[in-house]
C-alpha positions in Angstrom: -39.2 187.8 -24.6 -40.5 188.9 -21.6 -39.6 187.4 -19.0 -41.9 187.2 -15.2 -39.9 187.1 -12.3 -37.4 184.1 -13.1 -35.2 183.0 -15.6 -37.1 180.4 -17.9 -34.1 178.6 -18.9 -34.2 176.8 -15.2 -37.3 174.4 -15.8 -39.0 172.8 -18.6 -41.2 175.4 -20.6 -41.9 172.6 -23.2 -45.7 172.4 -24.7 -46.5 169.2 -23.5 -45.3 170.9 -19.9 -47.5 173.8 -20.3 -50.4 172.0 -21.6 -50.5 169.5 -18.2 -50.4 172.6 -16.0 -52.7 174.4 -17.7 -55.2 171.8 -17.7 -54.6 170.8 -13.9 -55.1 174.5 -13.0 -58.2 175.2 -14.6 -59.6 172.0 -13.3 -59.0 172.6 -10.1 -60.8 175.5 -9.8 -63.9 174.2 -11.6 -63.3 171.5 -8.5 -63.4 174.4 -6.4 -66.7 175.9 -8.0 -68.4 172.5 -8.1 -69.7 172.4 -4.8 -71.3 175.9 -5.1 -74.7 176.2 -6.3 -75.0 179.3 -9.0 -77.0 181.3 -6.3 -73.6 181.0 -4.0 -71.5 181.9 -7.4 -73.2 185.0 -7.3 -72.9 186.6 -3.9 -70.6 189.7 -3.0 -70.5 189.6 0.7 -67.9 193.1 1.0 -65.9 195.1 -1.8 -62.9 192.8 -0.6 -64.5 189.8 -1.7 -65.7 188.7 -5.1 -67.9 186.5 -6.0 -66.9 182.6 -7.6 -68.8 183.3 -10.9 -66.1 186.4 -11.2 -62.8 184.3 -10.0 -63.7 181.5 -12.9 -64.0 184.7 -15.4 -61.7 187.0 -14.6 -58.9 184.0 -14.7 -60.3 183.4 -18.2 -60.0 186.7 -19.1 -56.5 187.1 -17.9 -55.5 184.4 -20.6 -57.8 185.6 -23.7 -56.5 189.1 -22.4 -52.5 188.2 -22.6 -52.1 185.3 -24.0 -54.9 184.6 -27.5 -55.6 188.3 -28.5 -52.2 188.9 -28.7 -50.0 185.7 -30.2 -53.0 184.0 -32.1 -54.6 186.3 -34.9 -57.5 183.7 -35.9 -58.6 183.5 -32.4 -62.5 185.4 -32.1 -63.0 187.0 -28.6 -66.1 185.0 -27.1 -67.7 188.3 -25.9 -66.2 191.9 -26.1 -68.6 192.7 -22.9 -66.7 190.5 -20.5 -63.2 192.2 -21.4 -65.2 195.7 -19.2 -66.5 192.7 -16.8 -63.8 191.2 -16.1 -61.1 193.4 -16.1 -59.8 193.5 -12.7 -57.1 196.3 -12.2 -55.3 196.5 -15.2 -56.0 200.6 -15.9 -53.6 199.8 -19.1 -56.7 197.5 -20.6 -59.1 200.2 -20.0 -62.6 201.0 -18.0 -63.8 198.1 -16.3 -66.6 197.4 -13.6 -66.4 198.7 -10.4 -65.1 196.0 -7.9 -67.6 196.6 -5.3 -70.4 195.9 -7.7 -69.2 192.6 -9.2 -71.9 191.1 -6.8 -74.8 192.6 -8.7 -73.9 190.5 -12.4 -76.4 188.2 -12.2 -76.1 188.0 -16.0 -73.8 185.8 -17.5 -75.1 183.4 -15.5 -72.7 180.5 -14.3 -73.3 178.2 -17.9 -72.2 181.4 -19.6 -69.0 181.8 -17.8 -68.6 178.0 -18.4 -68.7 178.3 -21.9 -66.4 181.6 -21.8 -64.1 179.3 -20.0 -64.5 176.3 -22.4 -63.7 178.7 -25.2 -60.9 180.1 -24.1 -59.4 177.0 -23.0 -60.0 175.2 -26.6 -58.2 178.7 -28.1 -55.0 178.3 -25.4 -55.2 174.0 -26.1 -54.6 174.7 -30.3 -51.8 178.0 -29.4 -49.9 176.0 -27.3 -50.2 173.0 -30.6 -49.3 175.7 -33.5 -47.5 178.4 -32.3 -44.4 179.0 -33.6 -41.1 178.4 -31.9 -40.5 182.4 -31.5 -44.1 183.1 -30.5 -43.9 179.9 -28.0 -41.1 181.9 -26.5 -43.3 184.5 -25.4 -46.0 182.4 -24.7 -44.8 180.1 -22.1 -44.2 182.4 -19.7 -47.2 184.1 -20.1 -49.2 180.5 -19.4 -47.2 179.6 -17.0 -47.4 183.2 -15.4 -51.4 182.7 -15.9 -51.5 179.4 -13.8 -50.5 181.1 -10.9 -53.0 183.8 -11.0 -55.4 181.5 -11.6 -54.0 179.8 -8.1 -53.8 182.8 -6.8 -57.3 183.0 -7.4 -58.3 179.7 -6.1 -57.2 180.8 -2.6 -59.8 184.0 -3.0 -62.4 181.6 -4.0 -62.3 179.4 -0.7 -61.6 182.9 1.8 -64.5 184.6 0.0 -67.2 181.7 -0.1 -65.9 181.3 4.1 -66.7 185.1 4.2 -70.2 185.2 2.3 -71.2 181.6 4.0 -70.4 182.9 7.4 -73.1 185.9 7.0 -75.9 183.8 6.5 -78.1 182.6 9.5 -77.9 179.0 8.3 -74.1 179.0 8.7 -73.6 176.6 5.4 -70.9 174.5 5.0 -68.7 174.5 1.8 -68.1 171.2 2.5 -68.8 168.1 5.0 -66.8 168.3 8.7 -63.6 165.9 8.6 -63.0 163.8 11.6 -60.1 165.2 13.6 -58.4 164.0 16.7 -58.6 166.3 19.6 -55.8 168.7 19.5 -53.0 169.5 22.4 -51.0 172.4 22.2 -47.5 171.9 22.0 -45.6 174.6 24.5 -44.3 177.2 22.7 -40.6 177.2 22.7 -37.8 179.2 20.7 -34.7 178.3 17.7 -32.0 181.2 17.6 -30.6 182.4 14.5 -27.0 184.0 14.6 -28.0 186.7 11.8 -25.6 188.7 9.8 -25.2 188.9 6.3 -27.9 187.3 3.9 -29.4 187.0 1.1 -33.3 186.8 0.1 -35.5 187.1 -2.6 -36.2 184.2 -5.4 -32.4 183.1 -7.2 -34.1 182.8 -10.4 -34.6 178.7 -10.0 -38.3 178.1 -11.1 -41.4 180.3 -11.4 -41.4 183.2 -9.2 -43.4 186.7 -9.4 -41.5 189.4 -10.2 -41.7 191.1 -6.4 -39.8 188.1 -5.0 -36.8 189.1 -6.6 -34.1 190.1 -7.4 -31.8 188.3 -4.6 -30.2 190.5 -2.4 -28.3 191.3 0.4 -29.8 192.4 4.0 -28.3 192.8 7.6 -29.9 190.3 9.9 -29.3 191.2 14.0 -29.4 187.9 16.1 -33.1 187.0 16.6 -35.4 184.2 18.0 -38.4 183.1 16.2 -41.1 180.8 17.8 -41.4 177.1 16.9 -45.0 177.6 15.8 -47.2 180.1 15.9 -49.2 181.6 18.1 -52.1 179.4 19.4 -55.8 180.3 19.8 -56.2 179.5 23.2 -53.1 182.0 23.4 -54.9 184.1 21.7 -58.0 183.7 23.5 -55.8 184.4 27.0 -55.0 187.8 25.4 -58.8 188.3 24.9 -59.8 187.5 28.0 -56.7 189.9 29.4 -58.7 192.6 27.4 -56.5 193.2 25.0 -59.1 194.5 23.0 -59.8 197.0 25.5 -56.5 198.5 26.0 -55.0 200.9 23.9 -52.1 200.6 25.0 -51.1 197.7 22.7 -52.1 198.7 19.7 -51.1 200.8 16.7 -53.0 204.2 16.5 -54.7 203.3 12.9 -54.9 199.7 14.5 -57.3 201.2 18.0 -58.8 203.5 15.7 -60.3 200.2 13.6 -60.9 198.1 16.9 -63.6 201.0 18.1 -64.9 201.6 14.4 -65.4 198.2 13.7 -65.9 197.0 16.9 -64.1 194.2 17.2 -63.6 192.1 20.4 -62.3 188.6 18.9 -61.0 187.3 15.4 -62.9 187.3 12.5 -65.3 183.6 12.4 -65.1 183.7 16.5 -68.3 183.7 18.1 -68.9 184.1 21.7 -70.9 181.1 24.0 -71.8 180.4 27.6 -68.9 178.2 27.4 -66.3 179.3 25.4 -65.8 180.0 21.5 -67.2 178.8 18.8 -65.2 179.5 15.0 -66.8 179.5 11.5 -65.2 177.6 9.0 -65.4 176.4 5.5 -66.9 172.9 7.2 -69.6 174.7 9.5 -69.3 175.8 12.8 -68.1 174.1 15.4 -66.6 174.6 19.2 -62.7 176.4 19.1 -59.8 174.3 19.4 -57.4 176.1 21.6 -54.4 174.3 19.7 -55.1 175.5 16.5 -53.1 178.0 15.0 -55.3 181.5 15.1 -56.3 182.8 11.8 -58.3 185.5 10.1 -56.9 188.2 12.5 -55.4 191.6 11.1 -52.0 192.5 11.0 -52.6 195.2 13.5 -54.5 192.2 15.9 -51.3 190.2 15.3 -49.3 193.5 16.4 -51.1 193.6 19.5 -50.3 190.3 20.3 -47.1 190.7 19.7 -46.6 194.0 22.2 -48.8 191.9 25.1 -46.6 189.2 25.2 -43.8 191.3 25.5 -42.4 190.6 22.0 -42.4 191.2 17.9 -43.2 190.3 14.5 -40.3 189.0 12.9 -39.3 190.8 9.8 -39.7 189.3 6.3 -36.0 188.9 6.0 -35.9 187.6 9.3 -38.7 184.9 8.8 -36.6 184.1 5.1 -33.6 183.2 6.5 -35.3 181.0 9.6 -37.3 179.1 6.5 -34.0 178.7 3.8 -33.9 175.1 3.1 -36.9 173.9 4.8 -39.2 171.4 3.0 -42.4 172.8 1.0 -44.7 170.7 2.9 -47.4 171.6 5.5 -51.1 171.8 5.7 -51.8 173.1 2.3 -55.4 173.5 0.0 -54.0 169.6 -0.7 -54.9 168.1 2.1 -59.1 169.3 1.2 -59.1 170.5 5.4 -58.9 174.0 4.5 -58.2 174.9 8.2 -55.6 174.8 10.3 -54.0 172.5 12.0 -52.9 171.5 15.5 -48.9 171.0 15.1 -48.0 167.3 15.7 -46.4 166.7 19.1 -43.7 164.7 17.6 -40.2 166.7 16.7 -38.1 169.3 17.5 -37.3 172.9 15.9 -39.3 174.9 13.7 -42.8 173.9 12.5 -45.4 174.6 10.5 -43.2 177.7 8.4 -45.0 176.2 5.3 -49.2 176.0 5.7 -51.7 176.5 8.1 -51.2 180.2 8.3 -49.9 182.9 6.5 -48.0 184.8 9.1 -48.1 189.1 8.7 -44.3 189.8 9.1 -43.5 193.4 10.6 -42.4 194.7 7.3 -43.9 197.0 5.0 -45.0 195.8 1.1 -41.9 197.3 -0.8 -39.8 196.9 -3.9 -36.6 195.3 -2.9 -32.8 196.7 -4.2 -33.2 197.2 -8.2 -36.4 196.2 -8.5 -38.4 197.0 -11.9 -41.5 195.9 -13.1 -42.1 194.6 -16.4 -43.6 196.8 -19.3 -46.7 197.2 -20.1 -50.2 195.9 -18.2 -48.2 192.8 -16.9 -46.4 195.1 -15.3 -48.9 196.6 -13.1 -49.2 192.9 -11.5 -47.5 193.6 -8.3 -45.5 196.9 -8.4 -48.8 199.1 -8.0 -49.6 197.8 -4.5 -46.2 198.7 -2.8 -47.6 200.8 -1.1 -49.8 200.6 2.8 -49.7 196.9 2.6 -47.9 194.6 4.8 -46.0 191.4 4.2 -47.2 187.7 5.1 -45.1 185.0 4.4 -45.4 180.9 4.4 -48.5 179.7 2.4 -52.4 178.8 4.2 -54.2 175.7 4.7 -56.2 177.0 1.2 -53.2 177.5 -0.4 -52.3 175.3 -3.4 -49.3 173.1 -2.7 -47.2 173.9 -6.1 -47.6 177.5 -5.8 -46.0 178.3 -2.6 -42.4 179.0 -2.1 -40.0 180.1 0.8 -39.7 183.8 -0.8 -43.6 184.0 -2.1 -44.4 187.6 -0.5 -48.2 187.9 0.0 -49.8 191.0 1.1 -52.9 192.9 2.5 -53.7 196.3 4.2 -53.4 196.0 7.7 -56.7 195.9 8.3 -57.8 192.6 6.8 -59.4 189.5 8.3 -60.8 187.4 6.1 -57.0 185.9 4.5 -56.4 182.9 6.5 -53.8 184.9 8.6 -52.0 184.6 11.5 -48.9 185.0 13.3 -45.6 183.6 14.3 -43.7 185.6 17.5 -39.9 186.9 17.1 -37.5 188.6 19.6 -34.2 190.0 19.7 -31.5 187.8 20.9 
């Protein structure tokens, strides 16, 4: 059996289980798709994004790929094209289409990848019915494994269609503006944490990837972490300090970028007589200055950090501050897919969970006795530990059951269209 991440014994791998998550996922993402004409389906806006037609194929692939070629011998593969098309990076499946010319498959067309996904899904629907108790072994994980990619890839949906809507003149909107109340920022203010001996990483008690574990030990020094993070009218102070101007606050690779790319606010901001004006997935509209910033780099966030005279916290530092903290915050539930002012009311810690995923200081690595699994499920996550950094705590397009206190994201440090942002530490 192989086993992804956590122990399976811990929650309920029964088929009628797997069948209602299955279903759920792959309807949501049609949800997703459903307000996207095929002509926005089709669009590859940068090699970083991809375009929805590819997100609702490649998940399908991942389970005819893993899951029906492999456990169900009847099962006929709906095109032996789409398995070069839709490979993503599995070099163990063989040659696949390079990634910055998945933009440029205009054919299949949208109905085609519909029907790929209907077929699959019908082949998935009667393994899960007849496999036998062995094989279902095997299989559960793998399904349950595949729902969370699939997530996973529901995220990159909503951050690419932001990306390719924001580079047309028309500005679209993926969907209506909500009515909001004016937002007030909070003042920023600090919770201490004693440190010394912890433990991270995922304890094997529900679904987890495999880089979240195993659970170990780590040295914590006595730190403070912000009660929320940083604001953008903070941000925009730093702006206006020119911090995009000054060298002095910024990480070699990280000045080197800000002059190549020219960069002078974060990504989606757009400069006005009277202020800023931000992209988002509901138009544009005028800044709030007590939103949480997002879609800055890890190397902005650093900058930040060193202007206002503090840190990043580490991922272990930013695990222990969120232990035993409810999984509830402004997630891809709520349909705002933006961040949101924190509520005045309460005291402590906010908004670990949502909004923004915050880059921690450390450096995407394989913790103590780490080892991937065989095979191409292996190369899920232990390929990539390497230039990357670590963002923890979940987005606003971030589904709501797939987020967990020791999820580690990650991205070069360069990136800016993840709905990122930042949380200050300091030493105590």
């Amino acid at each position: 059996m192989i086993e992804i991440g956590a122990q399976q014994e811990a929650r309920d791998t029964g088929r009628p289980a797997a069948r209602r998550q299955f279903d759920a996922v792959r309807r949501e993402s049609e949800v997703l798709a459903s307000r996207l004409t095929p002509e926005d389906q089709s669009i590859q806006s940068t090699p970083d994004v991809s375009p929805t037609k590819w997100h609702l194929a490649h998940t399908t692939w991942f389970f005819e790929t893993f899951i029906l070629k492999r456990f169900d011998p009847a099962y006929r593969v709906f095109d032996p094209a789409f398995h070069y098309l839709f490979n993503s990076y599995y070099e163990a499946e063989g040659p696949r289409h390079p990634r910055p010319q998945r933009g440029m498959l205009s054919r299949p067309s949208c109905a085609d990848v519909a029907s790929y996904r209907g077929h699959v899904e019908a082949g998935i629907a009667q393994l899960i019915e007849s496999a036998s108790d062995a094989a279902w072994r095997e299989i559960a994980p793998l399904i349950e494994l595949g729902c969370h990619h699939e997530q996973q890839h529901q995220e990159l949906i909503l951050m690419d269609i932001k990306h390719v809507f924001s580079l047309n003149p028309l500005l679209p909107a993926y969907q209506p503006p909500r009515r909001r109340a004016p937002g007030s920022t909070v003042p920023l203010d600090w919770v201490a944490f004693a440190g010394g001996l912890a433990q991270i990483g995922h304890d094997g008690d529900g679904f987890a990837f495999d880089n979240e574990g195993p659970r170990h030990r780590v040295w914590v020094e006595p730190f403070r972490l912000a009660t929320r993070p940083v604001s953008c009218g903070e941000f925009a102070e730093f702006i206006a300090a020119g911090g995009y101007r000054e060298p002095e606050f910024w990480l070699s690779e990280g000045w080197a970028t800000v002059q190549q790319q020219g960069w002078e606010a974060p990504l989606y901001w757009r400069a006005v007589d009277d202020g800023w004006r931000i992209f988002t997935l509901s138009g544009e509209r005028r800044l709030d200055p007590a939103e949480p910033v997002v879609h800055i780099s890890f190397y902005e966030a650093d900058a930040y950090a060193k202007w206002a005279e503090k840190r990043l916290p580490t991922e272990a530092e930013w695990e222990v501050a969120a232990e035993g903290r409810p999984l509830a915050g402004n997630l891809a539930d709520s349909r705002r897919y933006h961040p949101a002012a924190v509520d005045g009311a309460g005291e402590g810690i906010r908004q670990m969970i949502g909004d923004v995923w915050e880059w921690t200081q450390s450096p995407y690595t394989p913790y103590p006795r780490f080892r991937p699994v065989t095979g191409a499920i292996g190369e899920y996550n232990g390929k990539f530990m390497s230039n990357q950094m670590v963002l923890r705590g979940g987005a606003a397009v971030t589904p709501a059951n797939h987020i967990r206190t020791t999820y580690r994201n990650f991205f070069p440090p360069s990136a800016r269209w993840a709905f990122s942002g930042l949380r200050l530490a300091e030493d105590a």
